[in-house]
GULOMI-55446 format. One line per field, with one value per residue (C-alpha): residue in three letters; x, y, z; residue number from 1. Coordinates in steps of 0.25 Angstrom, whole numbers, plus 2048, in hexadecimal, padded with zeros to 3 digits. Example, Ala and Ser with C-alpha at 12.3 -4.5 7.8 and 13.67 -1.06 7.14 Angstrom:
BEGIN
type: (ALA / SER)
east: (831 / 837)
north: (7EE / 7FC)
up: (81F / 81D)
seq: (1 / 2)
//
This chain:
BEGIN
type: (UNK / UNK / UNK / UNK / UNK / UNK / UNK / UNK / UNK / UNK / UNK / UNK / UNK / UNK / UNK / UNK / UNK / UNK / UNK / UNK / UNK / UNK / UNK / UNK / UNK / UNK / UNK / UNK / UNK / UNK / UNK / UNK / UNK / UNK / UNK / UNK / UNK / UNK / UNK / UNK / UNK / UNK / UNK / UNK / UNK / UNK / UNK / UNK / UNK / UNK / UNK / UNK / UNK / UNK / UNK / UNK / UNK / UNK / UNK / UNK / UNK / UNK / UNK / UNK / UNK / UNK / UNK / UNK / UNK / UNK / UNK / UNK / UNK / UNK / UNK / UNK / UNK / UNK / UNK / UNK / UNK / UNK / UNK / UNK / UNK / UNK / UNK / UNK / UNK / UNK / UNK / UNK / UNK / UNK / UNK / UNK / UNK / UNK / UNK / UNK / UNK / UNK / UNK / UNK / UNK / UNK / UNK / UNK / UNK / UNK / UNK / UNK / UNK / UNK / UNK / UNK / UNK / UNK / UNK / UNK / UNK / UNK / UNK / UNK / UNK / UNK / UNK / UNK / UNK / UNK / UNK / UNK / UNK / UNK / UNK / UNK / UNK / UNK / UNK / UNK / UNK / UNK / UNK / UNK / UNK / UNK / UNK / UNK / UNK / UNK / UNK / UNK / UNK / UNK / UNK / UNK / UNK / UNK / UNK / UNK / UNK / UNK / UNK / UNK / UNK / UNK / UNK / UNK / UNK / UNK / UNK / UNK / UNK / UNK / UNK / UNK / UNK / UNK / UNK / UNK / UNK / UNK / UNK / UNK / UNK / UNK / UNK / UNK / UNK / UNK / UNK / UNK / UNK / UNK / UNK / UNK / UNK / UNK / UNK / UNK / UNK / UNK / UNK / UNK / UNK / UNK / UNK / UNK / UNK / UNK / UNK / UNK / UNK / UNK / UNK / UNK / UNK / UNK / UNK / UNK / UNK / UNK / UNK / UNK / UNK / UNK / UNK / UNK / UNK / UNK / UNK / UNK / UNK / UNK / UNK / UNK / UNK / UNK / UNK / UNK / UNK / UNK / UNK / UNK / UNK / UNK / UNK / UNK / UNK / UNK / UNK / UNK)
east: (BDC / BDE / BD0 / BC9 / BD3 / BD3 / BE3 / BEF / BFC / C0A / C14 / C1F / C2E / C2D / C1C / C18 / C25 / C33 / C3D / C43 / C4F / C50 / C57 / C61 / C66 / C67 / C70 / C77 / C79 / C7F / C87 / C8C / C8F / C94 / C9A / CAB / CAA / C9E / C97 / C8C / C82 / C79 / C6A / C68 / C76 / C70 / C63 / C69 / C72 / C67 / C5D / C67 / C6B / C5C / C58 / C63 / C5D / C4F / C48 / C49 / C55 / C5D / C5D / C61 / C6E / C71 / C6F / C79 / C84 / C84 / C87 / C91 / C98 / C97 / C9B / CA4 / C9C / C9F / C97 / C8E / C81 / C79 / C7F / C7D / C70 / C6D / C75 / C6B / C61 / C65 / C69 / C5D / C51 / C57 / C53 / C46 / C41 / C46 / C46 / C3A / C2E / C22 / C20 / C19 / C0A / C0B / C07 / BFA / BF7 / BF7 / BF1 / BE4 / BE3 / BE4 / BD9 / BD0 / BD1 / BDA / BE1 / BEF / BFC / C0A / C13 / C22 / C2F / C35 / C39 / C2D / C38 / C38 / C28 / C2A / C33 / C2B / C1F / C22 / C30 / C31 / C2C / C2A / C22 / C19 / C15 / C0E / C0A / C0B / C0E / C09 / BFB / BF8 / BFB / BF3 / BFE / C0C / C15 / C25 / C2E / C2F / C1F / C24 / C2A / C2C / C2B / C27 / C25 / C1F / C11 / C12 / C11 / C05 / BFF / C01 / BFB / BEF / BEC / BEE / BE6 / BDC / BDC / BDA / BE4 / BDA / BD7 / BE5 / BEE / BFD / C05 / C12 / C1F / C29 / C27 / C2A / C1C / C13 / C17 / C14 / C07 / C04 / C08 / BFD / BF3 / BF2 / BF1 / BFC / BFF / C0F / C12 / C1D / C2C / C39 / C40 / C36 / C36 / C40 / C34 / C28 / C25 / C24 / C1D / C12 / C10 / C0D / C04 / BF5 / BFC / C06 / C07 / C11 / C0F / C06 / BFF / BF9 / BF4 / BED / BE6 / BE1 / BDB / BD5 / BCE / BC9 / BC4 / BBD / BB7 / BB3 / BBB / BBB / BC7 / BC2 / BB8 / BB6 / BBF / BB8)
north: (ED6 / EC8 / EC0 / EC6 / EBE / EB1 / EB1 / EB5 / EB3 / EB4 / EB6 / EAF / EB2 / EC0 / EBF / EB3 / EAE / EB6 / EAF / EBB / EBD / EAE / EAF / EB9 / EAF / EA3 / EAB / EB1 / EA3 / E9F / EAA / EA5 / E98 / E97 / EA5 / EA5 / EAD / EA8 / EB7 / EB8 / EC2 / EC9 / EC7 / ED5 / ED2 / EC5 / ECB / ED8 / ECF / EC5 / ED2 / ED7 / ECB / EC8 / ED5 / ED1 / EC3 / EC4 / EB7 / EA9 / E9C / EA4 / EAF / EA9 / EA1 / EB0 / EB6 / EA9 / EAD / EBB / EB3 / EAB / EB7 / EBF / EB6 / EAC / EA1 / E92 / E8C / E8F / E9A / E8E / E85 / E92 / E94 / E85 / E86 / E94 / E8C / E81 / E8B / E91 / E85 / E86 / E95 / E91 / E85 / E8B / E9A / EA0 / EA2 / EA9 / EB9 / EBB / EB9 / EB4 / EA6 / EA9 / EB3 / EA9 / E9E / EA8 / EAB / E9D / E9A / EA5 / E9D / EA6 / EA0 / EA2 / EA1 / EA3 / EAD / EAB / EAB / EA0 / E93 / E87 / E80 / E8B / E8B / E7D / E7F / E89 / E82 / E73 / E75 / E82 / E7E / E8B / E8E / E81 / E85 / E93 / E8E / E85 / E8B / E82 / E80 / E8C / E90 / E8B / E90 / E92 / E98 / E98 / E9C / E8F / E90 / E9B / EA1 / EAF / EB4 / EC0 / ECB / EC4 / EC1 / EB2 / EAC / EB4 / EB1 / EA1 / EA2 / EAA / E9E / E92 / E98 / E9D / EAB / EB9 / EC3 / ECC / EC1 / EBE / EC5 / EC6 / EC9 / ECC / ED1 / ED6 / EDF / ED3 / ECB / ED9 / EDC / ECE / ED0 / EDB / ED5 / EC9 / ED4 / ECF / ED8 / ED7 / EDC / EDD / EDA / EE0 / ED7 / EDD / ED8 / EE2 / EEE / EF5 / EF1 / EF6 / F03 / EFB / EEF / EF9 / EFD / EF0 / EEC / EEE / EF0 / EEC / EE4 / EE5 / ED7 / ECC / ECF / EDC / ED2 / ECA / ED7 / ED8 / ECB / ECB / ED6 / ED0 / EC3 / ECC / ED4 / EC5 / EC6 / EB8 / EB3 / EB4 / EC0 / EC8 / ED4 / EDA)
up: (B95 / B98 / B99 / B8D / B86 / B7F / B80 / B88 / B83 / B8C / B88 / B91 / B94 / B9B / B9D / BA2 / BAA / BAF / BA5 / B9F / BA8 / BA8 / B9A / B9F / BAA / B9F / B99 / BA4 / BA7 / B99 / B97 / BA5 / BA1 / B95 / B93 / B93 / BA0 / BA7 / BA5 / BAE / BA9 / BB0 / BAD / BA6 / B9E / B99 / B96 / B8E / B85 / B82 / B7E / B75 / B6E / B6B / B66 / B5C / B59 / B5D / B63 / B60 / B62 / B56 / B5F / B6C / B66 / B60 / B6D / B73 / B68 / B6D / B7B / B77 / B70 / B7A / B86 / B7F / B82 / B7A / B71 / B64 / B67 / B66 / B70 / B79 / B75 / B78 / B88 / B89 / B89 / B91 / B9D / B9C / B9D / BAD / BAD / BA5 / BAD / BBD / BBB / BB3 / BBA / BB7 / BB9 / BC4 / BC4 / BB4 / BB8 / BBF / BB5 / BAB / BB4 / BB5 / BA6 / BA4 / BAD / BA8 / B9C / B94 / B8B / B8D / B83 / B83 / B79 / B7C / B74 / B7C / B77 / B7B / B84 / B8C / B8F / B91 / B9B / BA2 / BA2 / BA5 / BAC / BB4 / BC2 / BC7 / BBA / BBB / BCB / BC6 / BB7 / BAD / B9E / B97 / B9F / B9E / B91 / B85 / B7B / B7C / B70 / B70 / B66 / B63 / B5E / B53 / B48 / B4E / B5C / B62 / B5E / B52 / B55 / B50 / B60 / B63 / B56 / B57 / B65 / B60 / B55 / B5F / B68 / B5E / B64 / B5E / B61 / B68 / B71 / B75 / B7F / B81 / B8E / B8A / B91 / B84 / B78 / B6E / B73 / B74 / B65 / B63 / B68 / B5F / B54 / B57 / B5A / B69 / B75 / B7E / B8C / B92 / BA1 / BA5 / BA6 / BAA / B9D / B95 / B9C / B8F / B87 / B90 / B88 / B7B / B82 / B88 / B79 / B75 / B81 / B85 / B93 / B9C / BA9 / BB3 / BBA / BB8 / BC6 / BBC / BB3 / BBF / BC4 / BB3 / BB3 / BC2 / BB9 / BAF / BB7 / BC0 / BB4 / BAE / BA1 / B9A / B91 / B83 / B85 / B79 / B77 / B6D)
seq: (1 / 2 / 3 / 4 / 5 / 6 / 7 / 8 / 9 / 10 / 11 / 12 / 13 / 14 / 15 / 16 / 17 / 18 / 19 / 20 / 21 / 22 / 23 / 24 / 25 / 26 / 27 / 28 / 29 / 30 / 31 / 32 / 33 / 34 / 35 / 36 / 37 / 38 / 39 / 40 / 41 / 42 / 43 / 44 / 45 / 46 / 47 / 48 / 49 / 50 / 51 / 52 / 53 / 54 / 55 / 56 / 57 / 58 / 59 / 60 / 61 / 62 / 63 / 64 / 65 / 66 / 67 / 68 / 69 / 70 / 71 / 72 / 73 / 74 / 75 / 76 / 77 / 78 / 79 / 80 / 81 / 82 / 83 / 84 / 85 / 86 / 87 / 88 / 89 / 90 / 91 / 92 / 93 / 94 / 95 / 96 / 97 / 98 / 99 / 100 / 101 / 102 / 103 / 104 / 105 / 106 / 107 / 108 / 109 / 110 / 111 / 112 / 113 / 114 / 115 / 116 / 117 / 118 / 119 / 120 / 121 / 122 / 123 / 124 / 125 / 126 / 127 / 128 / 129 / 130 / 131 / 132 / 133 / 134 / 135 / 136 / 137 / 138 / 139 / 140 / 141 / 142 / 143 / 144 / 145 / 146 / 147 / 148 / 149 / 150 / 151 / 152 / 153 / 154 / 155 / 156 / 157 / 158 / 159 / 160 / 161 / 162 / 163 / 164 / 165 / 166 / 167 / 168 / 169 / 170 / 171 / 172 / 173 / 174 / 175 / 176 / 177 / 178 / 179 / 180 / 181 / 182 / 183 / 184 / 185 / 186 / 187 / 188 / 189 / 190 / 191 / 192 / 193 / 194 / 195 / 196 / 197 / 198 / 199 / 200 / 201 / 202 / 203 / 204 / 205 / 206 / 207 / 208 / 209 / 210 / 211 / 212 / 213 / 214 / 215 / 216 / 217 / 218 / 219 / 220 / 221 / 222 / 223 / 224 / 225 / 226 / 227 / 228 / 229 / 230 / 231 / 232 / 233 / 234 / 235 / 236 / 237 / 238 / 239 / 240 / 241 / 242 / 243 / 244 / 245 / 246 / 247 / 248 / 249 / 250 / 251 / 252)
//
């Protein structure tokens, strides 16, 4: 599964770090503070009116300062979409730099793969400042694993055209890397990224993340298998050293 792979691609917000619901409370805290009546939502508002937004506009900055229109209407906030698109993302570098950690037993997951000389790469939606801020600013982050040491490739939205579902992510990490599809494999958590992997003709596995759980019947369609916790994948790859599987072995 995992050692007789040249590759492992993450993906991150949901898989590899706990930053989902950290969304919810940076808008909770801008609808808060710049709403007519100080609103305080709770975190399940916040989520339910970002997801219905989005699947509206899809992904992407043009989506967001959509989404921050719908805020402003609906909460009578000042200023253009854009100068409340720009304050979202001001609030939330704070929640990004001292809130989001990684999900539990991720980092030293990674850290064994990476040591077994698995080559390891990064699928994620998410701006490159964000990764940034993860990997050279998040404290907590930096004390488990470093991003950036330990993955040879990182890919944002910021790297191309279109994001997943479409498979072009996956495909430029497959060429960088010089990597066949059969030899890669991608841990997802969300439908969008396993039907991205199909698309690229690449394995993938789901592990399991609260914030996917509407999707788990269609995500256990699309994945070889599904994982609840990453202490499962652990016990997987104690497996495989024990079996002596190399990264790289032929598949065939």
């Amino acid at each position: 599964m995992f050692l007789d792979r040249s590759l492992v691609i993450f993906d991150l917000d949901g898989t590899l770090i706990d930053s989902l619901g950290i969304w919810s409370l940076v808008d909770s805290a801008l609808v808060e503070e710049l709403s007519r009546d100080h609103v305080r939502l709770t975190e399940e508002e916040a989520y339910d009116l970002r997801v219905v937004s989005l699947s509206r506009y899809g992904e992407g900055s043009e989506a967001y300062v959509k989404y921050c229109a719908d805020l402003k209407a609906k909460f009578d906030m000042p200023g253009t979409p854009e100068e409340i698109h720009t304050r979202r993302y001001q609030i939330a570098q704070d929640f990004l730099r001292e809130k989001v950690v990684w999900q539990p037993g991720a980092a030293s997951f990674v850290r064994r793969l990476h040591d077994a000389g698995v080559k390891l790469a990064i699928a994620t939606t998410t701006r490159r400042r964000n990764v940034d801020v993860y990997s050279n600013e998040n404290e907590a982050m930096r004390k488990e694993a470093v991003i950036y040491e330990l993955f040879s490739v990182v890919k944002t939205r910021d790297d191309v055209s279109a994001t997943k579902p479409d498979p072009e992510v996956l495909q430029r990490i497959l060429e960088e890397t010089g990597t066949t599809p059969k030899d890669a494999l991608m841990i997802e958590d969300a439908t969008a990224g396993l039907r991205a992997a199909a698309a690229a003709g690449v394995d993938a596995i789901v592990i399991s993340e609260r914030h996917s759980e509407g999707e788990r019947a269609t995500n256990d369609a699309l994945a070889l298998r599904r994982f609840e916790s990453y202490e499962e994948l652990h016990r997987l790859l104690d497996e495989e050293e024990r079996a002596g599987l190399r990264p790289g072995a032929s598949r065939d």
